[in-house]
N, C-alpha and C positions, 0 to 999 in steps of 0.2 A: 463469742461463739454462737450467741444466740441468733446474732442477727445473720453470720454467716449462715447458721443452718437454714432460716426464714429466707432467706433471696434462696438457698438452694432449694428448696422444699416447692417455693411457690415460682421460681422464674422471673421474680422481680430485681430488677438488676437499678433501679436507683434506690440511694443507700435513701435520702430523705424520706421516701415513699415508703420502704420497710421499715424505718422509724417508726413514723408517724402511726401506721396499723398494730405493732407493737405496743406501743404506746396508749393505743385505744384499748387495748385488751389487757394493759399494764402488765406487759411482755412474758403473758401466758403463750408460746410458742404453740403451741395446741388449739388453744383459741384462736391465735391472728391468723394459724393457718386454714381452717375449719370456715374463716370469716372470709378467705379468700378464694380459697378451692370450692366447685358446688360440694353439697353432701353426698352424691351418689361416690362423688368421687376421691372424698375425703379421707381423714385416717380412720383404719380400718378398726374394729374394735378386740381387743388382745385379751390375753386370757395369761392370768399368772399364775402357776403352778395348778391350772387345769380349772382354777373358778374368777368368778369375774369380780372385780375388786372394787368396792363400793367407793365414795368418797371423791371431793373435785382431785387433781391433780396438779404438784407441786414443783416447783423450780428452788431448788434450796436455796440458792442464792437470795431470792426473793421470799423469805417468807407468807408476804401478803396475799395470797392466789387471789384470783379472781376467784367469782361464785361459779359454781358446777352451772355447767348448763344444761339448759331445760329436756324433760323426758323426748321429746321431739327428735333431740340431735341425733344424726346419723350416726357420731361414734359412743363410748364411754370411755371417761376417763380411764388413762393407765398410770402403772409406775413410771416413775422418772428413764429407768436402764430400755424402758420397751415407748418412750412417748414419742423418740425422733425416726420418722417414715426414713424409709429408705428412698434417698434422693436421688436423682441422678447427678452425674459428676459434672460440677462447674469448668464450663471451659472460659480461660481467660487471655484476652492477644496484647501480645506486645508487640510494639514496633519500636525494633532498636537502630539506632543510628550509629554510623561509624563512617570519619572524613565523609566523602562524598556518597553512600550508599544506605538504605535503608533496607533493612529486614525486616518479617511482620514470621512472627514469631505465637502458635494458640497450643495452649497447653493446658492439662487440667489443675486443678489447684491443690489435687495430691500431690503433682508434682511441687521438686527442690529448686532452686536459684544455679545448681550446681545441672540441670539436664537444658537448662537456656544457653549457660554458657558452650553445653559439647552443641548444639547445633548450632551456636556461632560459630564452633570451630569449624563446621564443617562449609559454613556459606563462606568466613570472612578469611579461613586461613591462618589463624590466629590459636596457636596454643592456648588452652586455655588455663595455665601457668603464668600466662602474660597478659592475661586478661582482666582489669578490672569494669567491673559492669555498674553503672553508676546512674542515678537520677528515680532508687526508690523515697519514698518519701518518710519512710522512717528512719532515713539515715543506713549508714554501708551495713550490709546483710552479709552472712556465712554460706557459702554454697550448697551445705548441710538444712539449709533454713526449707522449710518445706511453704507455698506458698499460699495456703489456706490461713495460716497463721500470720499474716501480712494483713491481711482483713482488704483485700485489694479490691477497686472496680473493676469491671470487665475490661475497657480499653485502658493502656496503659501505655507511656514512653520512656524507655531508656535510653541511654549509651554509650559507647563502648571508648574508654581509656587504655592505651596502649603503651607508659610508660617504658618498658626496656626493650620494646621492640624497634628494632632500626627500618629505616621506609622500605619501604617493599623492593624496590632497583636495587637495593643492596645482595639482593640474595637470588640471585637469578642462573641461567645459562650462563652466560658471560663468565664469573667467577671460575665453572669450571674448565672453561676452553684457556685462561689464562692459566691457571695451576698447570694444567697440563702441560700446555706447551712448555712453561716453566720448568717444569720438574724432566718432562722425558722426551724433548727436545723439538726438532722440525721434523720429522717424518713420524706421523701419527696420522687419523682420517680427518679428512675434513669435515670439523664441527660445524653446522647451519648458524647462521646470526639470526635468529630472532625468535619469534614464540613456535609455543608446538604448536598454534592453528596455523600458523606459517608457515611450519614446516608439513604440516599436512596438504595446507593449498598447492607444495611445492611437489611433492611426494605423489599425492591420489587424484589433485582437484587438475587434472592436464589430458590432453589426449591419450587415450591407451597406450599407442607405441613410445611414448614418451615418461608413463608411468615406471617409480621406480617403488621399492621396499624404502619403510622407515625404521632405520636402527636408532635406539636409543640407550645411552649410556648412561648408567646411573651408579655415579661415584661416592665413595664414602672416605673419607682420609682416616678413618680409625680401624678402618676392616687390616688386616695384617696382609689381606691377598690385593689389596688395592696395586702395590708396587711390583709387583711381580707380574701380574694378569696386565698390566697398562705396560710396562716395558717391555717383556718377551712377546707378549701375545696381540696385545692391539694397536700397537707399534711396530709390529713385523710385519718387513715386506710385503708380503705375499695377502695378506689379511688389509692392510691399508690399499693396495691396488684393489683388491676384491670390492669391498665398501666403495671405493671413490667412482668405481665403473657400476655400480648396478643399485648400491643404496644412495638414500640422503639421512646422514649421521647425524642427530642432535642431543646434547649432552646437560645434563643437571647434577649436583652438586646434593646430594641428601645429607651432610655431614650435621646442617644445622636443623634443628627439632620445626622449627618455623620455616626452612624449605621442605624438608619431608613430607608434611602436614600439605602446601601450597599443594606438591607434586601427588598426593595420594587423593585432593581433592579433583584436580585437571584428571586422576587416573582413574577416577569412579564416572567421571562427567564421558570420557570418550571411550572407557576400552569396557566398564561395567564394573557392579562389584567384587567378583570375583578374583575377577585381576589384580583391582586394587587392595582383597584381601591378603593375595598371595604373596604383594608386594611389602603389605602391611605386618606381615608375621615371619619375613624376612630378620633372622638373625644380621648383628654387624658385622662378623666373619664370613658371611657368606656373600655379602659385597665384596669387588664392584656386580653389578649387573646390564648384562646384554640383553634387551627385548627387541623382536625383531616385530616388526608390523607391517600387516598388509591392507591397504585399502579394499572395501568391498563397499558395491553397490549401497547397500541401508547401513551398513556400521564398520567398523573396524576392527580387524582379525587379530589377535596375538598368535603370532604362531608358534613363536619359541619363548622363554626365558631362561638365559645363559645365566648360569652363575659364576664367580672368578674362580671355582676350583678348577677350571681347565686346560686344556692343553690348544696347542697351535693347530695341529690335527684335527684334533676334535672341534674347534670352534670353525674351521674351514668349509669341516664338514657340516654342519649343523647350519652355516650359512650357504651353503649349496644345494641345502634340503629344503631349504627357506625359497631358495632362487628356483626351484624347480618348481615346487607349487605354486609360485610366482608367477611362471611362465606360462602355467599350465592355464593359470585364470586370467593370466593380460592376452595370450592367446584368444581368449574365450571373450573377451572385453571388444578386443580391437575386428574380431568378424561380428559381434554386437553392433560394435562400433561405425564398421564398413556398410551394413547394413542400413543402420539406423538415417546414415549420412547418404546414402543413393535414396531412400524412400524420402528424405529432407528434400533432394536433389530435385527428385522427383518432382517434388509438392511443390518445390520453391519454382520449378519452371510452369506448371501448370497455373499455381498463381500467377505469374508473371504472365503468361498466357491472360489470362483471365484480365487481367489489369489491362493489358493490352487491347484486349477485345472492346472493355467496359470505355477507356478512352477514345478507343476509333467508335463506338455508338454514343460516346456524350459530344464527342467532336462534329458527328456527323446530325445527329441530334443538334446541337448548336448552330451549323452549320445550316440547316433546315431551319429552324427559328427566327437567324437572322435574315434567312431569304422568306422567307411569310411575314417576317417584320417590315422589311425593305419593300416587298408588294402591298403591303396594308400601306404604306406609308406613301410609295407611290400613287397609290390608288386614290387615297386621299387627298394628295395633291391633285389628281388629275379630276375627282370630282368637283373638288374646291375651284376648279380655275372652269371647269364648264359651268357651276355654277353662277361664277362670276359670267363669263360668256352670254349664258343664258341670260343673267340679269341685266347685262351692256346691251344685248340685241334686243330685250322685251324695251328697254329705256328707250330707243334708237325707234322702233318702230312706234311708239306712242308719242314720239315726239314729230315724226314724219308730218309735215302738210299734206293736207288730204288730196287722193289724187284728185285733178282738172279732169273735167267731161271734154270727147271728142270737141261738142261745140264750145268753146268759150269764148267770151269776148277778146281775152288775153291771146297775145301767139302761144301753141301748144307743141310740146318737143317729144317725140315717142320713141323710148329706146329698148332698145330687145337686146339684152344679155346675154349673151350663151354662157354657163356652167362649166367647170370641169369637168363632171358626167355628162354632158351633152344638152341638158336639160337648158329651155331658155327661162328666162325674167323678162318680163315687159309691163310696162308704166309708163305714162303720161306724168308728163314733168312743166310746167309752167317755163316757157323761155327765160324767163328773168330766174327763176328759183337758183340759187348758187349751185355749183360743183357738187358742195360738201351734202347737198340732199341726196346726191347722188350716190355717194361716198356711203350717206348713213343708209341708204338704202339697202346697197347691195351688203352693207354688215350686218343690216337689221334680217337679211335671209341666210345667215351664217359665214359671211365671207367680208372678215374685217379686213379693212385696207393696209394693216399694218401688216397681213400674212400673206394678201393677195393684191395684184396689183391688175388693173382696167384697162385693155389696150382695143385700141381701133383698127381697124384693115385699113384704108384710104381714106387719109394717107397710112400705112404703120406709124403708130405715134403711143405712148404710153400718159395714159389720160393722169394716172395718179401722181404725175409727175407734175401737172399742173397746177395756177392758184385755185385751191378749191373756193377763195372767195370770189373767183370771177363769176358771171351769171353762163350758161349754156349757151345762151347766141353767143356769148364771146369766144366762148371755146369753140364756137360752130357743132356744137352737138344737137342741130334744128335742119330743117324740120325733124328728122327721123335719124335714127344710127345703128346702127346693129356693132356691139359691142362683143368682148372676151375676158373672160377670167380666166387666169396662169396663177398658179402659186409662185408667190415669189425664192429664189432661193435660197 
């Protein structure tokens, strides 16, 4: 108890570490706490029957106290009934496990073994009758066992043994759609297959005009009105067409203490407590029962709860009241709905718009980029190839023999080029000098023989067609000639 009080008193939660202080103070509670806490903040100094009581302070168990301490100390000693502060209350977590699921579980250490097991019952579904809670370390505990006296650390693991309970698929829906049919024949409503979020998706989670009510049937084989209220009344006619046109029926079995339990946990989770109070203090003669629900926007509506003391009339009715209110709010849903769906309309074509717009300006955009790509690259080409040009004609003209003077000893051949723009070329050319100086000449002023070709008037003759290694007397381009450039085609 001592050390229990010491971790509460001071907040020290490892057990070693409150030993040890303990133990420095040879488990004067008073002192390890005083050693711990500053003094302002320390225990406060008590008064016993209105005078202040001299002398160290004692732990019976221990006879040996420790020495009083010094005039200094913030408190003075007290009696034993008045030395433990008033702590605050240890909170301690458990994480319980069961098959595939874990619980985490913070309770104070006032609390019993027996308020762990009700809020397992309420996470795991699990009576807790059928419950054994297993993995304390002092061996199996009483539900009665209060948990200060366990002397526990703050975290903690158990879990959970479920010996006479059968697996969970045993105890479902299904059970009570087979009874039924069993016992009061083929015309009854059509029970849904599968869970109640399923049958909710089926039920609320659909377009408005598609929305229906969800009835729920909750069966009890011991109620005395079960056979009566299931034969005459929810197997007549008139009440099975009703349901099959405008509800979705789903049906559970509360007979066993471990379905009840499952279903009043699923009934706190979606419809609230209240409901699931009302369903929880449900006498077992006052089954079967009918609950009619209606989907809404943030939660889910009970609207009615039928109980089996009634008549065919009455239950018609009561689901016609149901169907009107019904109507009243899928009406109000589906012009929501109308609405909601032309403003989407709306949006979704202006988006599309929009996307459209955004494409024909990245298309057109692209389109622009690879024509400034294709001009740059062009361009590039065409600088590239005058520069060569350039550098073929600068080679061509430095490599030219120098022109011959009017007088030379040599015979001297002088020809006058006309241009394509009209403009002439004329040079003096050495009668022996080949063709090809000729050739480099007129390239070396921009007119390569390979684009252009040299032709003579008399005779017409196409000079470039000639051996450019002949010399000019041979070609007879002497004494003089007056020549033409044509671009070739």
């Amino acid at each position: 108890m001592i050390l229990a009080d010491f971790q509460a008193c001071t907040g020290i939660e490892n057990i070693d570490e409150a030993i040890t202080l303990l133990e420095q103070n040879n488990w004067d509670l008073v002192a390890a706490i005083n050693g711990v806490i500053p003094q302002e903040n320390g225990i406060l100094q008590s008064d016993y029957g209105g005078e202040t009581i001299p002398g160290p302070a004692f732990d019976p168990s221990h006879p040996a106290s420790a020495p009083a301490p010094s005039s200094s100390s913030a408190f003075r000693p007290v009696m034993p009934s008045r030395q433990i502060v008033e702590r605050q209350p240890r909170m301690l977590d458990f994480r319980v496990e069961y098959r595939d699921r874990n619980v985490d579980v913070v309770l104070e250490d006032s609390c019993t073994v027996g308020e762990i097991k009700q809020i397992l019952e309420n996470e795991l579904q699990i009576p807790v009758s059928k419950m054994l809670l297993k993995g304390w370390k002092t061996g199996d505990v009483e539900d009665s066992t209060v948990l200060k006296s366990l002397h526990l650390p703050k975290n903690n693991s158990l879990y959970v043994l479920t010996p006479d309970l059968p697996p969970p698929s045993s105890s479902s829906h299904a059970g009570a759609r087979q009874k039924f049919s069993s016992r009061y024949g083929d015309c009854h409503p059509v029970f849904f297959i599968g869970s109640l979020e399923a049958a909710f998706q089926e039920a609320f989670y659909v377009k408005a005009r598609d929305r229906k009510l969800l009835a729920i049937y909750l069966h009890h084989d011991e109620s005395v009105l079960t056979n009566v209220f299931c034969s005459q009344m929810l197997c007549a006619e008139s009440i099975v067409s009703y349901l099959s046109q405008n509800f979705i029926t789903w049906a559970w079995d509360l007979t066993k203490d471990t379905n009840r339990a499952r279903f009043l946990t699923m009934c706190n989770r979606h419809f609230g407590s209240v409901v699931a109070q009302t369903i929880r203090t449900q006498k077992t003669d006052q089954f079967p029962l009918f609950l009619i629900i209606m989907g809404k926007r943030s939660s889910n509506e009970v609207l009615n709860v039928i109980q089996g003391n009634t008549t065919v009339d009455e239950l018609m009715m009561r689901l016609m009241a149901a169907m009107e209110i019904f109507t009243a709010q899928q009406q109000e849903d589906i012009k929501d709905e109308d609405e909601r769906e032309a403003r989407e309309n709306v949006k979704r074509e202006q988006d599309e718009a929009y996307r459209l717009s955004l494409e024909a300006d990245r298309a057109k955009r692209e389109a622009h980029e690879r024509e400034m790509a294709e001009q740059f690259r062009l361009e590039q080409i065409r600088k590239e190839q005058e520069e060569e040009r350039e550098a073929i004609r600068l080679s061509l003209e430095q490599a030219l023999p120098p022109e011959p003077k009017e007088e030379n000893a040599e015979p001297v051949s002088k020809l006058r080029i006309r241009t394509p723009s009209g403009e002439f070329l004329e040079r003096r050319f050495l009668a022996s000098n080949k063709l090809q100086i000729v050739f480099d000449f007129v390239a070396s002023k921009g007119f390569p023989w390979d684009e252009f070709k040299l032709l003579s008037t008399f005779p017409r003759r196409d000079v470039t067609q000639l051996d450019p290694n002949k010399s000019l007397l041979e070609v007879k381009l002497f004494p003089q000639e007056t020549l033409f450039l044509e671009a070739k085609e």
